[in-house]
C-alpha positions as CSV (number, residue, x, y, z in Angstrom):
1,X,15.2,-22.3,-82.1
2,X,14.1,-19.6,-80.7
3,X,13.3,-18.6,-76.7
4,X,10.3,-17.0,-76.8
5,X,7.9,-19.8,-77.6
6,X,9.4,-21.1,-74.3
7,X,8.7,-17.9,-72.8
8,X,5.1,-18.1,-73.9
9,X,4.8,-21.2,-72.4
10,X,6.3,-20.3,-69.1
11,X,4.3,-17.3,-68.7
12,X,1.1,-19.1,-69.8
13,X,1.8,-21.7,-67.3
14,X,2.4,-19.5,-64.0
15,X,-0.6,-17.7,-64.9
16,X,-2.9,-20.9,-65.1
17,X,-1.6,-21.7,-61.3
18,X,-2.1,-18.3,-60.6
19,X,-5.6,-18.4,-61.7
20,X,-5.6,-21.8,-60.2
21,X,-4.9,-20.5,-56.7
22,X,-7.4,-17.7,-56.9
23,X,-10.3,-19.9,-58.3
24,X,-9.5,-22.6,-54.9
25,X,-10.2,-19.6,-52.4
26,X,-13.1,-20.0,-50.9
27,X,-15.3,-16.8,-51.3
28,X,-18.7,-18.2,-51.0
29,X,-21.1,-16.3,-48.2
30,X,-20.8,-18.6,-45.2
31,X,-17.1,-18.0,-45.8
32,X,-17.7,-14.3,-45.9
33,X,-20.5,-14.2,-42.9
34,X,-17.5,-15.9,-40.9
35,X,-15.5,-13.7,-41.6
36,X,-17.3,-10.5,-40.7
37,X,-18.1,-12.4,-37.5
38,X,-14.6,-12.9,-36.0
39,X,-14.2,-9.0,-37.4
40,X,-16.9,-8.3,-35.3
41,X,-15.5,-9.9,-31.7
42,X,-12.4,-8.8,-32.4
43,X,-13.4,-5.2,-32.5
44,X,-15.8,-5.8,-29.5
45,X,-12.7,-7.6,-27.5
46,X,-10.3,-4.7,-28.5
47,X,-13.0,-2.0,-27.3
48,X,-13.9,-4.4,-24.1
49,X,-10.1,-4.6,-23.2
50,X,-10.1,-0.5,-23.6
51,X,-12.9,-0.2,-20.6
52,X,-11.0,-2.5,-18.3
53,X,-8.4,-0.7,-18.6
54,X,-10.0,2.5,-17.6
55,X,-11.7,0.8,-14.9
56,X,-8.3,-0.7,-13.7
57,X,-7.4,2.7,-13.4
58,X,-10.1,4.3,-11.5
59,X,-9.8,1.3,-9.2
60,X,-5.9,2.4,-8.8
61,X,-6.9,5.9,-7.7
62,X,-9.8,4.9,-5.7
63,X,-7.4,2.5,-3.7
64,X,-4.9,5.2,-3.5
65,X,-7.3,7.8,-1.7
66,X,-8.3,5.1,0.3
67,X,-5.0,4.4,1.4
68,X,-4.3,8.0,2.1
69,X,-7.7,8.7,3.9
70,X,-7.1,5.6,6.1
71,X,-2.9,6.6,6.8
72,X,-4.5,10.0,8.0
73,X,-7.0,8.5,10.1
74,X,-4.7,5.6,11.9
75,X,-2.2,8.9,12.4
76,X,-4.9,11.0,14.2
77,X,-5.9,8.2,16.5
78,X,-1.8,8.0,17.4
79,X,-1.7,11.6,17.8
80,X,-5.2,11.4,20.2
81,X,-3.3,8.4,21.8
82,X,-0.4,9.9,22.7
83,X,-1.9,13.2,23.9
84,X,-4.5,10.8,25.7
85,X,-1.6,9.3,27.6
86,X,0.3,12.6,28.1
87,X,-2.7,13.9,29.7
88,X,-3.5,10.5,32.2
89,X,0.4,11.0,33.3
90,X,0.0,14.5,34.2
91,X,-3.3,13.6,35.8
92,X,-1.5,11.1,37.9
93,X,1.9,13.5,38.2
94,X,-1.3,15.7,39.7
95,X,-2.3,13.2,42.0
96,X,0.6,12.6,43.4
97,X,1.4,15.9,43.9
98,X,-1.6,16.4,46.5
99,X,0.2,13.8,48.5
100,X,2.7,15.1,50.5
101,X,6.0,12.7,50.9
102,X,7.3,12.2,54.2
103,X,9.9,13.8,56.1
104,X,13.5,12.8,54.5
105,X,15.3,12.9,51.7
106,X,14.9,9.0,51.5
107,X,11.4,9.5,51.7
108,X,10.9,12.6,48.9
109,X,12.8,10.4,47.0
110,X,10.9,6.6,47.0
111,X,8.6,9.1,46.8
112,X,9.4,11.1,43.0
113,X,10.7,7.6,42.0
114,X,7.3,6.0,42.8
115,X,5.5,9.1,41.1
116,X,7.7,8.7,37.8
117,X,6.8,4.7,37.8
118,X,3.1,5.2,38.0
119,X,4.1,7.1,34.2
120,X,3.3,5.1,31.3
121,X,5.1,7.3,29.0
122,X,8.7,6.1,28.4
123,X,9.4,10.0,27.4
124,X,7.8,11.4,30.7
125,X,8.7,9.0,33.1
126,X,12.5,10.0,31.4
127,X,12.1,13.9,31.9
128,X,10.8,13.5,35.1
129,X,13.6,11.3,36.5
130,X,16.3,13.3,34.9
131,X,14.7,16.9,36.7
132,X,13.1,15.1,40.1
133,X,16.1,12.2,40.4
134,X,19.0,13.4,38.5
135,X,19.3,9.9,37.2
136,X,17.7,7.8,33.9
137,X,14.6,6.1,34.4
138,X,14.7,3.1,36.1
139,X,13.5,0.1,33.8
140,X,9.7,-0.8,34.9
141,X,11.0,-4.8,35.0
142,X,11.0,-5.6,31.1
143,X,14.4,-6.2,30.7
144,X,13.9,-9.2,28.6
145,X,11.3,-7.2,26.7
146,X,12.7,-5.8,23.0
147,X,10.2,-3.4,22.6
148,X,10.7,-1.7,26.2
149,X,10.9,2.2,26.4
150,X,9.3,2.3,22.3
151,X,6.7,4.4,22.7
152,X,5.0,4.4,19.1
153,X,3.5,7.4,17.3
């Protein structure tokens, strides 16, 4: 007997589910309308997930020069703080100046110490105790206080 009858038959038979397959694919034109549909949105999502994207990242460098426009503003208004306060203690330095103290070293002395106290500066009230007294500032009664002689800038 011979094999290629069997062949034949083999190959005739994979063909015919082949052809079988193809034929059960649906292919009419609802199925085709669907399917230019879902090709449509897709493409629309894809090029709707491109713009937020560039929108995320115009927000990132608008929030970015934001940020840096508002850290140079809060560090001017320290800087106009602290010269603020520099220029009140010397205004009261000033004051107290036109006072004379009283005869005595005790008095010139209770004297320049209540001067540097009327300082809010922890760094002026500092200097002028270590020229004036010869000694650290004396703690303005905030022992308990953490934060005490912090002066922020």
């Amino acid at each position: 007997m011979s094999l290629q009858p069997l062949q034949g038959t083999l190959v005739l038979r994979s063909s015919h589910a082949l052809l079988h397959d193809i034929a059960t694919i649906d292919m009419s034109e609802e199925s085709r309308n669907a399917d230019a549909r879902v090709r449509v949105v897709m493409q629309a999502l894809v090029e709707q997930s491109s713009r937020f994207a560039g929108v995320l990242g115009q927000t990132v460098q608008t929030t970015e020069a934001i940020t840096q426009d508002v850290s140079g503003a809060i560090v001017a208004m320290q800087f106009q703080d602290l010269a603020k306060q520099r220029m009140q203690n010397l205004q009261a330095i000033l004051r107290a100046l036109r006072t004379a103290p009283a005869d005595g070293a005790d008095a010139e002395r209770d004297w320049a110490a209540a001067m540097i106290a009327d300082c809010t500066l922890g760094e002026v009230r500092e200097r002028m105790s270590r020229r004036l007294l010869g000694t650290a500032a004396p703690t303005r009664g905030r022992e308990d206080d953490p934060l005490a002689g912090i002066d922020l800038f």
